[in-house]
N, C-alpha and C positions, 0 to 999 in steps of 0.2 A: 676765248682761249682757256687752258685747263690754270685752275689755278697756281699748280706747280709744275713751268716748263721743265723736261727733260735735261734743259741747258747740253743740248748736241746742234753741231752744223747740220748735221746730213738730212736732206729733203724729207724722208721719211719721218724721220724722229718729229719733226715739223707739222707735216701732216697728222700725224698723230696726236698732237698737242691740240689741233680742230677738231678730230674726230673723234676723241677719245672719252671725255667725260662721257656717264653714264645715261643710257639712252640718245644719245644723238644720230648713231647709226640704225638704230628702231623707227625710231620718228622719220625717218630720209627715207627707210621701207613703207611706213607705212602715208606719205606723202606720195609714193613712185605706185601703192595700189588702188591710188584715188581719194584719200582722206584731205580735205581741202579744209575742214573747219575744228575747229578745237577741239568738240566734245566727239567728234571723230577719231579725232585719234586719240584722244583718251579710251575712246569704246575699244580702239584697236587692241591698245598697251595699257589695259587696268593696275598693270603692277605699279604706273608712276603718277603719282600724286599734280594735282592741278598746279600746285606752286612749281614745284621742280618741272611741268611739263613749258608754263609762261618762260621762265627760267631757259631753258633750253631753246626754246621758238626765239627768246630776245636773242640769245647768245649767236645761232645760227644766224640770223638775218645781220647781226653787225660782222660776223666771218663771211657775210656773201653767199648763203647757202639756201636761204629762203626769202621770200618775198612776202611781208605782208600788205596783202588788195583790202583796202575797205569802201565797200557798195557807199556813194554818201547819199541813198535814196531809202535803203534801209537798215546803215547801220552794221550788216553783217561784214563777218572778216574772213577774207580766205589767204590759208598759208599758200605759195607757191614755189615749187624749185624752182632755184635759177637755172643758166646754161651749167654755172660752176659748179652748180650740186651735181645736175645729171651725167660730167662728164666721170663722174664717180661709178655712174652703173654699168661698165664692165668691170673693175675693180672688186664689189662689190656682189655682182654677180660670181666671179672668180671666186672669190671667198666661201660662198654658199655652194660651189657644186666641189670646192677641197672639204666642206666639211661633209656636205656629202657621202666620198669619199673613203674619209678618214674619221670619221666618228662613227661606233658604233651605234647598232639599231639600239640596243640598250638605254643608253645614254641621250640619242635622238627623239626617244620617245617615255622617256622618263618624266614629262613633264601632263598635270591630269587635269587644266583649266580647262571646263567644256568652252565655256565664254568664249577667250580666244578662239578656241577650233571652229566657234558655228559663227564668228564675225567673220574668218576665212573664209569658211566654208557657203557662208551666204553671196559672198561678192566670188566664187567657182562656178554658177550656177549656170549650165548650157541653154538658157531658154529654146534656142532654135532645137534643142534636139526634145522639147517637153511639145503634149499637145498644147493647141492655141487656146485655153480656156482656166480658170480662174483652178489652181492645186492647191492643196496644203498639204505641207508633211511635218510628220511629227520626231521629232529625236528623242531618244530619251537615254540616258547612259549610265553606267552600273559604277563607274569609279570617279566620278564628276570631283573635283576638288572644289571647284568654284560654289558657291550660293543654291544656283539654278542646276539639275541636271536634266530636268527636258525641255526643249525647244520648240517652237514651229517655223517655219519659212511658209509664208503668203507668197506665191509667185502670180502676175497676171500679165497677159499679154501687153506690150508698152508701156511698162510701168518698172520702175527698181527694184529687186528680190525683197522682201521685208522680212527683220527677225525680231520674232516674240518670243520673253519669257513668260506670258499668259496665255490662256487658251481663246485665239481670236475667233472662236464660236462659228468655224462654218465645220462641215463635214472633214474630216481626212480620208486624202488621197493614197498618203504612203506612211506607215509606221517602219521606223527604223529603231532598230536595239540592238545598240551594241557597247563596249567600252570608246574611251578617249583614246585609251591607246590604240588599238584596232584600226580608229575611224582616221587619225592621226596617221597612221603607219600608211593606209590606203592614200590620202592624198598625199603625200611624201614620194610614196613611188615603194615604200618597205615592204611593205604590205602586198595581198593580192585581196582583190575581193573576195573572189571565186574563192581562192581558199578559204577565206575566212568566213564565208556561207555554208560553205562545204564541213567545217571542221566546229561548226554552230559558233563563230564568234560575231556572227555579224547576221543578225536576222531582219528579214524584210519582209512588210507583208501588206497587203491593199490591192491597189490597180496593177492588174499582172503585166501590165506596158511598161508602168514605171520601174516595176522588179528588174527585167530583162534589160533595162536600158540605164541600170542605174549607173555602169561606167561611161557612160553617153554625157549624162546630165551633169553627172560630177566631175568637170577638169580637174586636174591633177595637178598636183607643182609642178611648174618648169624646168623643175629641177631633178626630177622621177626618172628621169631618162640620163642619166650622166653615170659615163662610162666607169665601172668598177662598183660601184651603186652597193653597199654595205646594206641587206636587208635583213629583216627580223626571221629566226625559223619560228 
């Protein structure tokens, strides 16, 4: 619970006092896109510190929100939502297509962590619509705020998308250059690609398959599609 309740009856106000300290509703995102182990979701949410991330994982599981699984064969620990957590994501989801919505592009994409973008951006990644044989593509980005601003993604047939900040020494498949904002605003739904190829902010260049098909490969937030959809000119 927060450390200073609201002191109100109403259910809300209540709920709030669970979900409200900082990064809790982060962490419950990024639990529901598949981050099962600590330095997961750390790679997710680099903005929050390991102390304060333990912190939050204890706080959630004594409110009923997460389960921690410990392997006792190796040791490993995996966070898991409960039922209680998950009946949160209509809720949650609701929240993300009002701000949708109602925040502007400006504001929506004001933010230049490549990091974040290409940890996204690597768990988007369509395999079924790549050929069946070992790709690399390369990112690289002009306004990177983070450490890192270029990327690769290792994709191979039955195996996880992989992301490096070094150069995993095979060939490239696909060079991609563009900004954070740009690449951000495309998977959002802000953005257009086509424009953005068009109007030179989004350049792509390698296997002419991978060009043509790069809105294929690349899912889009789920959220790209919601009615009133506030986009960038």
């Amino acid at each position: 619970m927060s450390d200073r309740p609201y002191g109100l009856f109403c259910p809300t106000s209540k709920a709030t006092e669970v979900l409200n300290p900082r990064w809790t509703i982060q962490i419950l995102g990024e639990l529901w896109d598949g981050s099962t182990r600590f330095n997961e979701i750390r790679r997710g949410l680099p903005g929050i510190s390991p102390t304060l991330l333990a912190k939050r994982l204890k706080e959630m599981q004594e409110n009923g929100l997460v389960e921690r699984v410990e392997d006792p064969a190796s040791g490993a620990i995996d966070y898991i939502r409960t039922k209680k957590a998950e009946e949160l994501d209509p809720i949650l989801q609701g929240l993300a297509r009002w701000a949708q919505r109602h925040i502007t592009a400006e504001i929506a994409l004001e933010d230049r962590d490549a990091d974040v973008l290409m940890w996204t951006v690597h768990r988007r990644i369509n395999q079924a619509a790549l050929p069946k044989r070992r790709i690399v593509m390369r990112f690289n980005f002009t306004d990177a705020t983070s450490p890192a601003r270029t990327y690769w993604l290792m994709i191979k047939p039955d195996a996880p998308v992989e992301l490096c900040v070094s150069d995993p020494g095979f060939e490239v498949d696909l060079f991609v250059e563009t900004s954070v904002q740009v690449l951000t605003g495309i998977y959002l739904g802000r953005r257009s690609a086509a424009r953005e190829i068009t109007e030179d902010r989004l350049f792509l260049s390698g296997d002419a398959r991978l060009e043509r098909t790069f809105e294929r490969w690349l899912r889009i937030s789920t959220y790209a599609d919601v009615e009133g959809l506030l986009t960038a000119e």
